[in-house]
N, C-alpha and C positions, 0 to 999 in steps of 0.2 A: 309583170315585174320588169321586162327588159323598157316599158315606157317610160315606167317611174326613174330607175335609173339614167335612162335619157334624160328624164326631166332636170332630175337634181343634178348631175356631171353637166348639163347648159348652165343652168341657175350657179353655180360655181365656179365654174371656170369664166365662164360670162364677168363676172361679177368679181373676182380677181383680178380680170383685166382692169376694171373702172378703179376697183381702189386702190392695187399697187399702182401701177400704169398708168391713167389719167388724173387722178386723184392726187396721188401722192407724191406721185413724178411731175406729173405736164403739170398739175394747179400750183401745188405748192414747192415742187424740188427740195425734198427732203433730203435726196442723195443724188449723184450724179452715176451715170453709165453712159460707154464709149457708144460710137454710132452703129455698130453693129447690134449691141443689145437693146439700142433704142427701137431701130430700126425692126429690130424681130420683136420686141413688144408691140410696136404699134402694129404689126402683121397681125399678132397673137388676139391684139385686143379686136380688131376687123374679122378675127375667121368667127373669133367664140362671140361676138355680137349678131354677126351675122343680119338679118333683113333689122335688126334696132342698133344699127352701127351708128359711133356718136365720134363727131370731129375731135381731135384731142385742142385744137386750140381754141373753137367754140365751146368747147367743156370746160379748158381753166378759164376761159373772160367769164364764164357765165358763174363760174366756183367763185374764183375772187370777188368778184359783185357782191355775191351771197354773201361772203365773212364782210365787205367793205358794210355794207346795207342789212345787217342780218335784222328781218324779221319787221324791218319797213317798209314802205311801197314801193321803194326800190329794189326791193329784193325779188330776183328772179323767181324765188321758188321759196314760200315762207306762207303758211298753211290760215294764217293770222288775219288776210282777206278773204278767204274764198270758203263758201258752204261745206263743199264736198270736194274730194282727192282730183275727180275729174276736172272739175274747173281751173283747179291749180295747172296740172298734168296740160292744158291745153294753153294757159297761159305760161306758161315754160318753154313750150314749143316755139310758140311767137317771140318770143324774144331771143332762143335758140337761131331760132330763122334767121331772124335779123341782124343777129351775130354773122352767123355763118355767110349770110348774101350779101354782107356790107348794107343795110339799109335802117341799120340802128348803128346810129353816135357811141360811140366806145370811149370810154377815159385813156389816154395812152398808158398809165401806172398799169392796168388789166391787159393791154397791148402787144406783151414781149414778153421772151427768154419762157417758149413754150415747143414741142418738138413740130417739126412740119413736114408732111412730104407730102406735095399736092397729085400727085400722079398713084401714090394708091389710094387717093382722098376721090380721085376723080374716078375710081372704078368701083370704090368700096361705094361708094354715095349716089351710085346709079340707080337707075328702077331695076336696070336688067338683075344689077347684081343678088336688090334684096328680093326681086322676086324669086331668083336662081337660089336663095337661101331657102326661102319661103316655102319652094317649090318642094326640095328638099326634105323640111322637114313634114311633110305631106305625104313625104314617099315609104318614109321611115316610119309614120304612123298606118300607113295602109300594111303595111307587111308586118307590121308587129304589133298593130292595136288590137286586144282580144274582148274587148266591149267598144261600144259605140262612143258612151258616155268620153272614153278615153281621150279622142277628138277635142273634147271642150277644154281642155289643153295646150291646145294648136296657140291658142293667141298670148300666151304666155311667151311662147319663142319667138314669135311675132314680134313683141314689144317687150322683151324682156331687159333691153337698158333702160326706158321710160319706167316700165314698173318699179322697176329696183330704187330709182331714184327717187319716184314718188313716196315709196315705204318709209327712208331715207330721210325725206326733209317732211312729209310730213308727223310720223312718228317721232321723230328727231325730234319735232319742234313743239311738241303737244304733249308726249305720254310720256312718263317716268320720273325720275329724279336729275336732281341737280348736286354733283360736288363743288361747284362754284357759283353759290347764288348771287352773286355780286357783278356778273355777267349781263348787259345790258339789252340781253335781245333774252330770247324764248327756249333755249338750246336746252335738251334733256337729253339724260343717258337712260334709253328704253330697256336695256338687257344687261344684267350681269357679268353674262358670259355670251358675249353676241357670236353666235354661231351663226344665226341667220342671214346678216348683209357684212358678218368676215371682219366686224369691230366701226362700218360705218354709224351705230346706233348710239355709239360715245362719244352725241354729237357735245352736249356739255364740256366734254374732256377738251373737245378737239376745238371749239371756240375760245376756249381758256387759252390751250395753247396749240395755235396753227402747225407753227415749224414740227411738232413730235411726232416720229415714226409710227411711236406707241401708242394708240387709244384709248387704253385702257391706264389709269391714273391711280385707284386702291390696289391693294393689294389684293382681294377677293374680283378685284376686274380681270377679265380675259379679253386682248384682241389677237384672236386668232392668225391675224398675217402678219404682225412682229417678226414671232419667232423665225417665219421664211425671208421677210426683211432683211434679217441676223446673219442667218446661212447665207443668202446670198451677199451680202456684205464681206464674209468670212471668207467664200471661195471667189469673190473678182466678179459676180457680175453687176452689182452696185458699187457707189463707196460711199456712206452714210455721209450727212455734211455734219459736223460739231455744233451742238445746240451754244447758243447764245446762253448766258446765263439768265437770264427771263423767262427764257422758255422753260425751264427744269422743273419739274413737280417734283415736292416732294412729298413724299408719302407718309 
């Protein structure tokens, strides 16, 4: 029991980091906050990724590509070339890479107004560190793992931004419905009520309209991190930016 719940409090909080935090903030800046809550987000999003810690300014150029290119062969991550989730998953990577080491050409539009702090970029991004993560949850599975099987787990924490993101754009891009079929790329909303990846599965919603906090579009839609959006909004540690009138759904 105490594994499982390890599992899913990573798989959560992990994954909170990417959508309010590099997603919502670093890709698209839905809202704005002062440099101390940037500052402790981007800590937040480094502790809970742990050894699958993702650059927040390699995350929005590779985001923004995605909405500029969705579901072309320009697109970083768009499930439309490739056989199986692996193959995408490792072409992401390469281009990730190349983002991040300067050795892929970048549009300048993708280039700016994304948060930076290269000195915990250079300790978060170390071997030492991810294997000090690594190492970690290794330790945590030897003292509390009470089957063996429990172990095949281990790689889930491992690469648990890779995975999340793969679920993400490939599900996103393949399986469910559409509320905006007039939408030129591939984008579907997989889940109802997306519990699972926290409202990223409304990718439809969220192609229709980039800028919206909210993901979820009908009325019977739930995205789960809104409503924390809201509160934090309410008590000062965001401040929502005012949608453009383009952006608005109406319901």
């Amino acid at each position: 029991m105490i594994i499982l719940i390890f599992l899913v409090a990573h798989w959560y909080l992990s994954l909170f980091g990417q959508t309010f935090y590099l997603h919502r903030y670093a890709a698209h800046k839905m809202f704005s906050m002062n440099k101390f809550w940037e500052k402790t987000w981007y800590l937040y999003s480094w502790i809970t990724q742990g050894t699958s810690y993702l650059n927040a300014r390699a995350y929005a150029i590779l985001h923004r590509m995605h909405h500029a290119y969705s579901d072309t062969e320009q697109d970083p991550h768009t499930p439309h070339f490739f056989k199986e989730v692996f193959t995408m998953m490792m072409h992401t990577r390469k281009v990730y890479n190349g983002v991040l080491h300067g050795t892929l050409e970048i549009e300048k539009k993708f280039d700016k107004n994304f948060p930076v702090y290269p000195k915990i970029d250079k300790i978060a991004d170390s071997w030492l560190m991810r294997l000090s993560f690594a190492a970690s949850y290794i330790v945590f599975y030897a003292f509390f793992a009470t089957q063996w099987w429990m172990f095949l787990f281990l790689p889930i924490h491992f690469l648990m931004g890779p995975i999340q993101g793969a679920v993400v754009n490939w599900a996103g891009h393949k399986y469910g419905y559409r509320n905006f079929p007039d939408e030129k790329d591939q984008s579907k909303n997989t889940l109802f009520i997306d519990f699972l990846m926290l409202g990223e599965l409304f990718q439809n919603n969220h192609h229709h309209a980039g800028a919206r906090p909210n993901f979820a579009s009908k009325w019977w839609e739930i995205d789960p991190v809104y409503p924390i959006i809201k509160l934090f909004d309410k008590i000062g540690i965001i401040k929502l930016i005012p949608l453009a009138p383009s952006s608005v759904i109406t319901r």
